[in-house]
C-alpha positions in Angstrom: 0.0 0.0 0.0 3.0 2.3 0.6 4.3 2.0 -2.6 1.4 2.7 -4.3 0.8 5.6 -2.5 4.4 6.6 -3.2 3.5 5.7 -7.0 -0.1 7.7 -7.4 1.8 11.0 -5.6 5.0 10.8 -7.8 2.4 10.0 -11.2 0.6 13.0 -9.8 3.3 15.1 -9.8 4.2 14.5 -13.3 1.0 14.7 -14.7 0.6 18.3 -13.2 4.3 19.5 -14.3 3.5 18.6 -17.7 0.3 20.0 -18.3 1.9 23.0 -16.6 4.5 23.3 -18.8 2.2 22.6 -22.2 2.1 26.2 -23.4 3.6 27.6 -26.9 7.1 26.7 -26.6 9.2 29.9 -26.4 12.9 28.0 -27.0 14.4 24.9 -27.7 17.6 23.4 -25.7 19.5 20.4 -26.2 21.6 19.5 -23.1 24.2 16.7 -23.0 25.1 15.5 -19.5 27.1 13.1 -17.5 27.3 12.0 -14.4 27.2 9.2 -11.6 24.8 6.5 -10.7 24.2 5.1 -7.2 21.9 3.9 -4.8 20.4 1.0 -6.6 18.3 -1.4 -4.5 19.6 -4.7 -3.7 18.2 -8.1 -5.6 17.5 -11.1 -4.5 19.6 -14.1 -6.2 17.6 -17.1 -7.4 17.6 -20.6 -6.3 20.6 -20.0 -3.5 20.8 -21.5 0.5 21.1 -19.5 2.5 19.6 -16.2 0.8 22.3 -14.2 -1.5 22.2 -10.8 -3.0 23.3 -8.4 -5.9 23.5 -5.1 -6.5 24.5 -2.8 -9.5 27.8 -1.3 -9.5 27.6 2.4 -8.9 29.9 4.1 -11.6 29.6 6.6 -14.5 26.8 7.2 -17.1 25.7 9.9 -20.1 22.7 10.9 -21.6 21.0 13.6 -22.9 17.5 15.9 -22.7 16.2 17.4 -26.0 13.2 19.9 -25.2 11.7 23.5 -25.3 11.5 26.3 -22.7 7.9 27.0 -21.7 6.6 31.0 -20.5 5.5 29.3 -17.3 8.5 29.4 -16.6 9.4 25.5 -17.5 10.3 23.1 -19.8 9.1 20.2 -21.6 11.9 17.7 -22.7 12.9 14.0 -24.2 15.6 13.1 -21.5 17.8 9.4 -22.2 20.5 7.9 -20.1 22.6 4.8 -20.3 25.2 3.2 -18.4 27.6 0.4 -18.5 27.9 -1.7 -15.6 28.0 -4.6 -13.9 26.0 -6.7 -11.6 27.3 -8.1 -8.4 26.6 -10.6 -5.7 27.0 -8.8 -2.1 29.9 -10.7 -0.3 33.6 -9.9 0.5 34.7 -10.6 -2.9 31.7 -9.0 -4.9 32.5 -11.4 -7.8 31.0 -9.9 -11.0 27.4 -12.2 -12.4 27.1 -10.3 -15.4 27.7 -7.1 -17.2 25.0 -4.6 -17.6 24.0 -2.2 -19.8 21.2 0.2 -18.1 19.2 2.9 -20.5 16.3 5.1 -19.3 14.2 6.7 -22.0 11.5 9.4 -20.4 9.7 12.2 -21.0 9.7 15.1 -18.7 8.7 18.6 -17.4 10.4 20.8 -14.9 9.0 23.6 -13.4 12.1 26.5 -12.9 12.2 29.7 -10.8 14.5 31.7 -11.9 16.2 34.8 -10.2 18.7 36.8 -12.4 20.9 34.2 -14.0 20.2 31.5 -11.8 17.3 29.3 -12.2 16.8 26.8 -9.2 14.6 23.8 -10.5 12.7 20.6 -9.8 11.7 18.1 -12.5 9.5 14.9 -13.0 9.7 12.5 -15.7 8.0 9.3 -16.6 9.0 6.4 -19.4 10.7 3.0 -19.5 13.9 1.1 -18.2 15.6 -1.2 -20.1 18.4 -3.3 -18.7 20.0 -5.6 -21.1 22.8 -8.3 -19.5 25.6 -10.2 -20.8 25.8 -13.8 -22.3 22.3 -15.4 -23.6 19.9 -13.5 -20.1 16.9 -12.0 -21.0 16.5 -8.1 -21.7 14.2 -6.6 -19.1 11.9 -3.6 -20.4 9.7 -2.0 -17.7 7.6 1.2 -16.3 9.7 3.6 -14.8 8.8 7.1 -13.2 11.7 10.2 -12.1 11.5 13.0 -10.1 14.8 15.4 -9.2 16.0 18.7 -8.9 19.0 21.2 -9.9 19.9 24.5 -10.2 21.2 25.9 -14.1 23.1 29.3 -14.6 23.1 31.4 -17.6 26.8 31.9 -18.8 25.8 33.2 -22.1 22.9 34.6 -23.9 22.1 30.9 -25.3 24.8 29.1 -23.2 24.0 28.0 -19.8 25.6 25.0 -17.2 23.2 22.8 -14.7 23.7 20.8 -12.1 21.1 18.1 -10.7 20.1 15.0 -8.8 17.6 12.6 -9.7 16.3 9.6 -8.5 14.1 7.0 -10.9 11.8 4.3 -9.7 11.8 1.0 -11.9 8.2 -0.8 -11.4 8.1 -4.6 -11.1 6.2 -7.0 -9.5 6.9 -8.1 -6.0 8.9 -11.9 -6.3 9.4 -10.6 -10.2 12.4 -13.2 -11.6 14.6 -11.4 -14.0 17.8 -12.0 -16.4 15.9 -15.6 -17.6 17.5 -18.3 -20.2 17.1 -22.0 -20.8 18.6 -23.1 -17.7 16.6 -21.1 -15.3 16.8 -17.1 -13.6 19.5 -14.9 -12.4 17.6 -12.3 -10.4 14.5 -12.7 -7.8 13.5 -9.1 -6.3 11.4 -9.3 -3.5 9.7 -5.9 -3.8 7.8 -3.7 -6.5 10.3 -1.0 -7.1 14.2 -1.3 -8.0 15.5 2.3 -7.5 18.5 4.1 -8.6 19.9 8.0 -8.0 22.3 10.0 -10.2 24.0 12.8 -10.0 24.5 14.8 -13.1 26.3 17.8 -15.2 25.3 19.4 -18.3 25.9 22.1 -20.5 22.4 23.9 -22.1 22.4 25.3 -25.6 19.3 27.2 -26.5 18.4 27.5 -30.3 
């Protein structure tokens, strides 16, 4: 029940950003970004006595927004992210399972409040998750929602820099098995979301 409640406030959210930010574009911005993943939620391990788990590595990603500037003042933007990893089982020699490639495609609105050149921020997003292991496992495509915030300063007439955090929400169901070939599973999650944070840089160029 929590998690849904968490679920219908963050959809609500969303829902309200974007049709806040739905007005005649004014500009449109293209901002490449990089930046750090971490804080992924442990995974249960299938079929193992006593109970074992994995995690995703933390480590670098990049990624992108393409979007307009709304008179709101906000924005309205396609945002995607990858990373290349490497899941882990949780023990004192972490031995690697399986490398992992992470992409997060979404669709987004942020609602700014600028003051001179600085424009503190917070931004929603919803989309998919698509986590695609090594060897012959199973790619995993699912419902995923984002919410964040950051601050952006203008450097330039069309140039600006931003910094942010985000965290996104992957949805599966509770006892899910994951990462699936012939011979059986690789992952067992025993709850409905598998989160994950980053922390991000970009540069903003308005056209």
């Amino acid at each position: 029940m929590g998690n849904m409640i968490k679920s219908s406030l963050v959809f609500g959210v969303t829902c309200g950003l974007l049709l806040s930010t739905s007005s005649q574009a004014s500009q449109w911005f293209f901002t490449p970004t990089m930046g750090y993943s971490f804080g992924t939620s442990d995974v249960e391990l299938a079929d193992t006595t006593p109970t074992a788990f994995a995690a995703i590595k933390e480590g670098e990603h990049w990624g992108g927004q393409f979007g307009m500037d709304t008179p709101d003042p906000g924005q309205v933007y396609l945002l995607y992210s990858h990373q290349t990893t490497d899941l882990y089982r949780k023990s004192p020699e972490q031995p690697k399972l399986t490398s992992l490639a992470i992409d997060y495609l979404h669709f987004g609105g942020s609602l700014r409040f600028p003051k001179g050149k600085l424009a503190p921020y917070i931004t929603t997003s919803i989309g998919v998750t698509q986590l695609r292991p090594s060897k012959a496992l199973s790619t995993e495509t699912r419902f995923s929602m984002g919410i964040g915030a950051g601050m952006s300063y203008q450097i330039a007439d069309h140039l600006s820099v931003q910094a942010e955090v985000r965290s996104f929400a992957t949805f599966i169901d509770s006892n899910q098995q994951l990462f699936c070939d012939v011979s059986g599973c690789l992952w067992q999650l025993q709850a409905d979301i598998l989160w994950q944070s980053q922390a991000n840089l970009g540069v903003t160029y308005r056209f």
